[in-house]
Backbone as CSV, one residue per row, in Angstrom:
resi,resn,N_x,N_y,N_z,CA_x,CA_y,CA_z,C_x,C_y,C_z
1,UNK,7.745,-0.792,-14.395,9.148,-0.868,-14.100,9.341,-1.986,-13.087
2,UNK,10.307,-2.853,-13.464,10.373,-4.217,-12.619,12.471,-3.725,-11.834
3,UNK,12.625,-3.958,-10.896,13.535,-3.894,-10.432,14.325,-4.944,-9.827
4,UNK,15.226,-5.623,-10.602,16.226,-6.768,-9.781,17.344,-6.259,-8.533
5,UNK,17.301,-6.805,-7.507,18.289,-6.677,-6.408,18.733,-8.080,-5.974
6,UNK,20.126,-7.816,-5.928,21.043,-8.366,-5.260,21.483,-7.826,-4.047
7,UNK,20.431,-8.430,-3.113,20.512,-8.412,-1.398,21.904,-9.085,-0.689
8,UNK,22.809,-8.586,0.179,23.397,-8.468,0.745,22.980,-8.547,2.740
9,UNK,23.019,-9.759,3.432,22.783,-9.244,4.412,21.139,-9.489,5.216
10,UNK,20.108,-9.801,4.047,18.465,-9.290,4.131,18.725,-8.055,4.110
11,UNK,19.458,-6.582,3.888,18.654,-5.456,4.098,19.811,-4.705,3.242
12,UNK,20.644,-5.149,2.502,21.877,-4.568,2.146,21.883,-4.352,0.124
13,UNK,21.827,-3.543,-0.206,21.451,-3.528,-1.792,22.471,-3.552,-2.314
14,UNK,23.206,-4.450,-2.491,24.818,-4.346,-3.565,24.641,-4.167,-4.708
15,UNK,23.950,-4.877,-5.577,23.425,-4.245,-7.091,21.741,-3.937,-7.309
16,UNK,21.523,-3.465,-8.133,20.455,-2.844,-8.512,20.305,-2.356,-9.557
17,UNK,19.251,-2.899,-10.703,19.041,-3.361,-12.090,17.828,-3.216,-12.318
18,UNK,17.180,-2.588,-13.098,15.496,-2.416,-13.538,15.559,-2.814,-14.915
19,UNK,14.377,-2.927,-15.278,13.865,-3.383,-16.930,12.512,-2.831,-16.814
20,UNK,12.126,-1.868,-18.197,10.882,-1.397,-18.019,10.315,-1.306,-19.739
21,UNK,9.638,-0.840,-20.269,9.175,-0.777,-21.843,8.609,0.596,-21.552
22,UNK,8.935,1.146,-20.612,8.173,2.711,-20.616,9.014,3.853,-21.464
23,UNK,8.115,5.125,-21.468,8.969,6.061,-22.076,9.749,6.597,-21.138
24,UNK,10.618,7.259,-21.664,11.958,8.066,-21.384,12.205,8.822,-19.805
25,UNK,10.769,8.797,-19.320,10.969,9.534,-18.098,11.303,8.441,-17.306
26,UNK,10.252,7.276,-17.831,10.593,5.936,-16.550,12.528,5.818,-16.616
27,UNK,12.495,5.734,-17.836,13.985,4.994,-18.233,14.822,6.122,-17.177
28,UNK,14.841,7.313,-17.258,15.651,8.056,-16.543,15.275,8.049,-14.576
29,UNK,14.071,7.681,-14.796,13.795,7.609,-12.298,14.697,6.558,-12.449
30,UNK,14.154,5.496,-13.405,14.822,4.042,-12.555,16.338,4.377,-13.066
31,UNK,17.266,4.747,-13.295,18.617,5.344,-13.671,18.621,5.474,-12.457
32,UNK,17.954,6.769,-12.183,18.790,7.897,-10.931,18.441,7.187,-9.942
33,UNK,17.117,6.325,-9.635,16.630,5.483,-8.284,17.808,4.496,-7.491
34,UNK,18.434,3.602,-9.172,19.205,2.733,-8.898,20.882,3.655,-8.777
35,UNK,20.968,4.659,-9.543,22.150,5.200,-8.663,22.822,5.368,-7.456
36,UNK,21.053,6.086,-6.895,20.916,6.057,-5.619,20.958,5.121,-4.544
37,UNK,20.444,4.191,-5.050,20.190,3.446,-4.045,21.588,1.963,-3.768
38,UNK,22.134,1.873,-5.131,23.048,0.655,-4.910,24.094,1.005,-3.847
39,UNK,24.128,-0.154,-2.864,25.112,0.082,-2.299,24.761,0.572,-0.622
40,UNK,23.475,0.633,-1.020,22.633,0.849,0.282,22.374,0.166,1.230
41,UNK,21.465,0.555,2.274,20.065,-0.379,2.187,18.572,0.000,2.199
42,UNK,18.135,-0.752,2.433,16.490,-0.783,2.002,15.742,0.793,2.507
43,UNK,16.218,1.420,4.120,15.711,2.594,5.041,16.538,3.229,3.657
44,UNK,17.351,3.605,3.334,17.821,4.163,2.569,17.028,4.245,1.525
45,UNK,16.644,3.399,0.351,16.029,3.341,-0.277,14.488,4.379,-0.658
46,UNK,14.136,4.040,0.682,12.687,4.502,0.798,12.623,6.117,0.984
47,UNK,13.589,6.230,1.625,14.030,7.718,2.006,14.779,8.675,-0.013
48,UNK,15.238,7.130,-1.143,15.532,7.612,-2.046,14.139,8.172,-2.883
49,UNK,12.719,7.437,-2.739,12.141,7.914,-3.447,11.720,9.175,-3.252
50,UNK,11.708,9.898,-1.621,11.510,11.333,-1.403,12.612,11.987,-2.353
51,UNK,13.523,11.847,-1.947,14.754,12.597,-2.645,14.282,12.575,-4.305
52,UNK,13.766,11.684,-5.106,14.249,11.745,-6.460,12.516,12.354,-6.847
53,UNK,11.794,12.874,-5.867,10.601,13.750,-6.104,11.511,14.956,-6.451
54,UNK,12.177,15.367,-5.305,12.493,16.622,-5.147,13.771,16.903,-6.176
55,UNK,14.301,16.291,-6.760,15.751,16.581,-7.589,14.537,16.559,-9.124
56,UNK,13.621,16.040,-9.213,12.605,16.107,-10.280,12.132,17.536,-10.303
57,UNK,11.604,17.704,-9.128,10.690,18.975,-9.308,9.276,18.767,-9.978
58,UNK,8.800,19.829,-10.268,7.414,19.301,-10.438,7.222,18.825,-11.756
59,UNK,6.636,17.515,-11.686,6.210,17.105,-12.880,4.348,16.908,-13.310
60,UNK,4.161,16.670,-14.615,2.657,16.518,-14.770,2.128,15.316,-14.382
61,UNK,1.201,15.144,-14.399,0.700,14.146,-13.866,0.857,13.018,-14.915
62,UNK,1.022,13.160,-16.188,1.472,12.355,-17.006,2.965,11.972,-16.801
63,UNK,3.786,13.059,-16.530,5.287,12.464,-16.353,4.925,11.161,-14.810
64,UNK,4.437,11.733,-13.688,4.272,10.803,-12.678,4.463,9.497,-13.350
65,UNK,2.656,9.498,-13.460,2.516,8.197,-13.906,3.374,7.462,-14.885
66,UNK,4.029,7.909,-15.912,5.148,7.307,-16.638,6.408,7.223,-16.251
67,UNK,6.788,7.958,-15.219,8.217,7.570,-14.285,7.733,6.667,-13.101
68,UNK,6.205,6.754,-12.882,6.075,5.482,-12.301,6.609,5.017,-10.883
69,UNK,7.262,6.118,-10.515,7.892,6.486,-8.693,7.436,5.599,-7.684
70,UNK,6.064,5.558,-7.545,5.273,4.782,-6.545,5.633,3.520,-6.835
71,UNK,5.491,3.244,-7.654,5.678,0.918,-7.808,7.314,0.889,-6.914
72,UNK,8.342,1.712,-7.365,9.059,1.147,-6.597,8.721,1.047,-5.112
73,UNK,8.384,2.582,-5.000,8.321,2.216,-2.705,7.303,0.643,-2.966
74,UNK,6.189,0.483,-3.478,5.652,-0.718,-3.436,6.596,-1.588,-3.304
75,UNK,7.434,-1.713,-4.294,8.530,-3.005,-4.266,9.377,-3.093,-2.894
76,UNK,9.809,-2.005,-2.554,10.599,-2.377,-1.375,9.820,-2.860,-0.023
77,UNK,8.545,-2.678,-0.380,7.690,-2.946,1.147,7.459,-4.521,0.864
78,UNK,7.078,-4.715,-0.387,7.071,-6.284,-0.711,7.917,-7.027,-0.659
79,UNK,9.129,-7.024,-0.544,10.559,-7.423,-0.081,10.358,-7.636,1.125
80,UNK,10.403,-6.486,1.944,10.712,-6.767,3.164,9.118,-7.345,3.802
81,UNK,8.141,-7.565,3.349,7.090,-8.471,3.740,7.492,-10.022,3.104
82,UNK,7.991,-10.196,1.971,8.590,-11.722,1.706,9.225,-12.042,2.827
83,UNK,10.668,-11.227,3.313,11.075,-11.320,4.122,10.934,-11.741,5.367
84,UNK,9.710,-11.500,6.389,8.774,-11.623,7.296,8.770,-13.099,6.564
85,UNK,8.028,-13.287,5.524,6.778,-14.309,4.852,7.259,-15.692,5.514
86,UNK,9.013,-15.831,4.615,9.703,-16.573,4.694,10.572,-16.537,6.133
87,UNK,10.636,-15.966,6.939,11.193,-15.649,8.053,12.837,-16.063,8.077
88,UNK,13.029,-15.065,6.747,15.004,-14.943,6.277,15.226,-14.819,7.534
């Protein structure tokens, strides 16, 4: 799951857009992730992937890995390390 943002600010998420080829569970986190999160910002964000564990409930370890949860917190830490990189 790849996620486009339109940053606002360095830390401000005005839109938020994914593209993925996964099955149906991915297609539905990154839905509810980017629901969540547009309009945000980033502390927000990170605090969305706890939340969209818990509105899930328990899943198998196959759903995990195919909703794929973790790459996003990855993505947002890699942002805000570009961020640093380039010293926005």
């Amino acid at each position: 799951m790849i996620f486009y943002l339109l940053v606002k600010n360095k830390n401000f998420i005005e839109n938020l857009r994914f593209a993925t080829n996964g099955c149906q569970d991915t297609v539905v986190v990154g839905s509810m992730f980017s629901a969540m999160t547009k309009d945000n910002d980033f502390d927000y964000a990170k605090k969305a992937i706890k939340k969209l564990y818990e509105k899930l409930g328990n899943m198998t370890t196959q759903q995990e890995i195919c909703a794929n949860i973790l790459k996003a917190r990855g993505q947002t830490n890699e942002y805000n390390q570009h961020l640093k990189t380039k010293n926005i």
